[in-house]
GUBA-898062 format. One record per residue (C-alpha): residue in one letter; x, y, z. Coordinates in pm, whole numbers, padded with zeros to 5 digits, always signed. Layout:
<sites>
AXYZ/...
</sites>
This chain:
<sites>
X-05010-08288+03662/X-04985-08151+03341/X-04601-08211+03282/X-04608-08047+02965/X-04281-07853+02796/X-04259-07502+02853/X-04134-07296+02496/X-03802-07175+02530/X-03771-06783+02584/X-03586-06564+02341/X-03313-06421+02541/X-03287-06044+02463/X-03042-05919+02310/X-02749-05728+02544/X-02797-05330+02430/X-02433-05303+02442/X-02372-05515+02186/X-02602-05398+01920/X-02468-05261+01604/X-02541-04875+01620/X-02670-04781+01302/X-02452-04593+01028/X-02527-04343+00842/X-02374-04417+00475/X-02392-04288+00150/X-02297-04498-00149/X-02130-04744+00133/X-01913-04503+00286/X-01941-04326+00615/X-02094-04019+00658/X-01896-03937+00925/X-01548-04068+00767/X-01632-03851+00437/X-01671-03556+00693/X-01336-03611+00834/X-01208-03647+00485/X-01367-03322+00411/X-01226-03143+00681/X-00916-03215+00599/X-00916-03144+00218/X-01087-02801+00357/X-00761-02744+00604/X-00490-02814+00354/X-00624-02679+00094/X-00657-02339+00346/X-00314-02360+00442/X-00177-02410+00104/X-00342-02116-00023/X-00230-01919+00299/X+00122-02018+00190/X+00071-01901-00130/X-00065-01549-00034/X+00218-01511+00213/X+00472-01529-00049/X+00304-01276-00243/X+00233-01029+00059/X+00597-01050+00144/X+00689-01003-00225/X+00493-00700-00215/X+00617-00563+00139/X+00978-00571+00027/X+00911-00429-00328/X+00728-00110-00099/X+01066-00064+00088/X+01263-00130-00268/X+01084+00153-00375/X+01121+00384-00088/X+01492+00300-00049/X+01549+00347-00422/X+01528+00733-00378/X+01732+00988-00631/X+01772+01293-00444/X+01885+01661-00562/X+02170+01824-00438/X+02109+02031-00144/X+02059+02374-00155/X+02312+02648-00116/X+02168+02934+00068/X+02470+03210-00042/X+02507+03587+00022/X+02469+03737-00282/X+02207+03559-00480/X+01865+03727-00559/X+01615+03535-00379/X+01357+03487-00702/X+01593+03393-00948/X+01752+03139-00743/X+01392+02987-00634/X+01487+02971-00245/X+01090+03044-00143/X+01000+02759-00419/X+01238+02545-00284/X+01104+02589+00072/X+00741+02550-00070/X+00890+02223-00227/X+01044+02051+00076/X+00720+02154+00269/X+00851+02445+00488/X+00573+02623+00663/X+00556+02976+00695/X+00510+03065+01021/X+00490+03408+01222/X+00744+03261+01463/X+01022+02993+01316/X+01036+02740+01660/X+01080+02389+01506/X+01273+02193+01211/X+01030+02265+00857/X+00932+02630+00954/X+01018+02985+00830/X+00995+03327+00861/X+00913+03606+00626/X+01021+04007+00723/X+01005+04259+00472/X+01431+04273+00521/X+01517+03906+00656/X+01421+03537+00658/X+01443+03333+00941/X+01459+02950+00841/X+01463+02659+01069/X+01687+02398+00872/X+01577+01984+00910/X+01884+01810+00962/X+02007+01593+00675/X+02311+01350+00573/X+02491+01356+00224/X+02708+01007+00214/X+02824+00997+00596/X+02868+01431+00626/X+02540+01523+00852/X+02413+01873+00867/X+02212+01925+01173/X+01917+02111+01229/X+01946+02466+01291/X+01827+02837+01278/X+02001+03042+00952/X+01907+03407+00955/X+01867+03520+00586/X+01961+03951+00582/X+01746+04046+00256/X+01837+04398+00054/X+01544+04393-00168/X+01549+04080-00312/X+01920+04049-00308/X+02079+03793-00013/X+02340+04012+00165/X+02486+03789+00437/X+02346+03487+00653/X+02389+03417+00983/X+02353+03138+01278/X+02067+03150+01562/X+02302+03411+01750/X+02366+03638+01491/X+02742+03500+01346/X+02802+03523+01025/X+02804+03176+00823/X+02953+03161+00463/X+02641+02953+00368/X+02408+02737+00463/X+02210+02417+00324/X+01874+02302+00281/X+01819+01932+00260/X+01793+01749-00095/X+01450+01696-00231/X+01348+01342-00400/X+01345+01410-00770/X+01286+01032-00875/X+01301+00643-00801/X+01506+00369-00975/X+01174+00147-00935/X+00969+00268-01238/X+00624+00317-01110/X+00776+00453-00764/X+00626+00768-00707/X+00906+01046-00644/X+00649+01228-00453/X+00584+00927-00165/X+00692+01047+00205/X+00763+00795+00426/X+00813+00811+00834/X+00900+00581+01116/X+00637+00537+01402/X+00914+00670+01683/X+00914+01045+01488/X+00539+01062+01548/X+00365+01261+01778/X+00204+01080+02065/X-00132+01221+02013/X-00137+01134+01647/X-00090+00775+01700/X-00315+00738+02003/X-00591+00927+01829/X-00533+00720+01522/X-00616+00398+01770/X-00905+00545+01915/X-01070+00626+01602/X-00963+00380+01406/X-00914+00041+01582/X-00897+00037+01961/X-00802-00336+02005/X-00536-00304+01772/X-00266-00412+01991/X-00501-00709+02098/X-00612-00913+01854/X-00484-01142+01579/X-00643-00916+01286/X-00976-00966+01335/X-01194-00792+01601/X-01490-01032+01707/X-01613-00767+01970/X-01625-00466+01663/X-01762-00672+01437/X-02048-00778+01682/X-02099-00395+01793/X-02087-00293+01416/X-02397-00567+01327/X-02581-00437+01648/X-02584-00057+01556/X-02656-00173+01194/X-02987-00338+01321/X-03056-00044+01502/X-03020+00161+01210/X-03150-00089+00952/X-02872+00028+00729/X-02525-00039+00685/X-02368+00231+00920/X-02070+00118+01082/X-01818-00032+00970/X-01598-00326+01116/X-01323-00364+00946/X-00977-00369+01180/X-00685-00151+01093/X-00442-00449+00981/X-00787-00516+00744/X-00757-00114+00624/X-00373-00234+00568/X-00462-00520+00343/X-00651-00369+00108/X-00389-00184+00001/X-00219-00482-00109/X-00527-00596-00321/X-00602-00430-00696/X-00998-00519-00674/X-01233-00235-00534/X-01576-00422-00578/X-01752-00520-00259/X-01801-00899-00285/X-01790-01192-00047/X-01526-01335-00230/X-01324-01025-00175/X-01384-01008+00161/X-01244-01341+00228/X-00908-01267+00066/X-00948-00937+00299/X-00909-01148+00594/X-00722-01342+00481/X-00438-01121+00336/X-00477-00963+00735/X-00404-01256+00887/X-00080-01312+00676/X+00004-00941+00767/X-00016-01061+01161/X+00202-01327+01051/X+00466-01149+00860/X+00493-00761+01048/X+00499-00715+01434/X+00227-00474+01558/X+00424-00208+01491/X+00539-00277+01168/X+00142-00287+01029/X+00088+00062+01239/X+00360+00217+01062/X+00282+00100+00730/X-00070+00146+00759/X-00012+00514+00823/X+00273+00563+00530/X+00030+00358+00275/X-00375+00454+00391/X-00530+00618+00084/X-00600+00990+00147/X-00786+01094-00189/X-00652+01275-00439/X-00500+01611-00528/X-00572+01749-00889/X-00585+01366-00962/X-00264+01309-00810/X-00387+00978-00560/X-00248+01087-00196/X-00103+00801-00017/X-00024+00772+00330/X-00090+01044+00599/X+00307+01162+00540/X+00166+01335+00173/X-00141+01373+00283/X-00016+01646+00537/X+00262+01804+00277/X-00041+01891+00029/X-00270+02034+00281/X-00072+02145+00588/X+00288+02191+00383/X+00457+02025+00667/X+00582+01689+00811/X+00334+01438+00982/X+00584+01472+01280/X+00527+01832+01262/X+00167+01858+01283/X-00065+02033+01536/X-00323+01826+01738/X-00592+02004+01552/X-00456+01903+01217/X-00327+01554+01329/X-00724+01517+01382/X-00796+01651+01066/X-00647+01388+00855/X-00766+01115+01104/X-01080+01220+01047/X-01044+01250+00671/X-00945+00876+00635/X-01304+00695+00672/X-01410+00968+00360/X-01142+01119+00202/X-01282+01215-00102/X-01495+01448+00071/
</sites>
């Protein structure tokens, strides 16, 4: 009954053990060219972050060369018996940023009465001989010193105001540059610093995803560039960069030169240098760096000296200080 041959089925092929298809170009692997990218990509980053490390710490230690390589006056005699303008005792208070005051209460102020100064002396060393801080009462005859006492009226043979910087053995130092160390500081000054300028400093590595998302939000908003997102260790680095010119390429070595400062300084260490080195403008074309000078030329006192009011005066004058 029809015994004819059946045709032999194709058995199908098991899925599992079909070649997948490859994407290649010019016979090699897409995806082992990626891989191959990648990796040129991350050694060619870190090599350059190597690079710009060296440099950044070049530059860090030539800053504290420079502030360490101070040549400083002798101090100044205060003496019964000079005349007060030919010896230049108000210009030398005017100098070291004295303020005058209508009551002398702290280190850097003085007082002016028609027959007597009061002066509140900083407290200096000269080799390992300090002079502390203290109140000198300057009895005036004229213009003619006739005797100086302490706090509590005794008479002193003289007393000394501290040495002023008069140059650097760096050339290009400027004489003028005031440093200070973050512990001197006023609370208020450094936690209104943070709230203005970066309130994540202490917690993240540089860069602040969260500002930079709120900064692109209120720019939408505004349909102009109106906030800006750049973290305080990013303030920091350009300082260590001679280009001005806004340019993506710029930018990049921005971030990057911030994350080698998160690398090389503790927390700290940026905050404090940020505030000695932040540009401040200018004064009669003199540049004004760091919030230190910045408060000598237009308070004629310390930073650790300032008022709140005037701490939040040259907070606010950092975003704009040209204005």
């Amino acid at each position: 009954m029809g015994g004819g041959r059946q045709a032999p089925t194709k058995a199908k092929a098991n899925p599992a053990k079909q070649k997948r298809r490859e994407w290649r170009i010019r016979g090699w692997r897409v995806r082992n060219l990626a891989a191959g990218g990648f990796l040129l990509v991350f050694f060619a980053l870190g090599f350059y972050l190597a690079q710009l490390y060296g440099e950044i710490s070049a530059l860090i230690e030539q800053r504290r060369a420079a502030m360490t390589s101070a040549i400083f006056s002798a101090p100044f005699p205060i003496v019964a018996g000079d005349d007060l303008d030919r010896s230049g005792l108000l210009d030398r208070l005017a100098q070291l940023s004295y303020s005058q005051v209508p009551s002398a209460n702290s280190a850097g102020e003085y007082t002016r009465a028609p027959r007597a100064l009061a002066i509140y002396l900083r407290s200096f060393y000269v080799g390992a001989k300090e002079y502390p801080s203290e109140m000198v009462r300057v009895s005036l005859d004229g213009t003619r010193i006739t005797g100086v006492a302490d706090s509590f009226g005794v008479a002193k043979s003289d007393a000394m105001l501290e040495p002023e910087v008069i140059g650097r053995l760096l050339p290009g130092a400027p004489a003028e540059r005031v440093e200070v160390q973050l512990g001197d500081l006023k609370p208020f000054l450094v936690k209104g610093l943070l709230a203005n300028e970066d309130r994540f400093f202490y917690y993240h590595p540089g860069i602040d995803p969260i500002r930079i998302v709120e900064a692109a939000i209120a720019d939408l908003r505004a349909h102009r560039l109106v906030e800006g997102a750049s973290t305080l260790t990013q303030q920091l680095a350009r300082t260590f960069m001679e280009r001005r010119e806004r340019s993506f390429s710029r930018k990049l070595r921005e971030l990057a030169v911030a994350v080698v400062l998160e690398i090389r300084l503790k927390k700290d260490e940026i905050l404090e240098r940020y505030i000695n080195d932040v540009p401040m403008g200018e004064y009669d074309g003199t540049p004004i760096d760091g919030m230190p000078q910045a408060a000598r030329y237009f308070f004629n006192k310390d930073l650790s000296e300032v008022t709140p009011a005037e701490a939040a005066t040259l907070i606010g004058m950092i975003q704009a200080p040209t204005l």
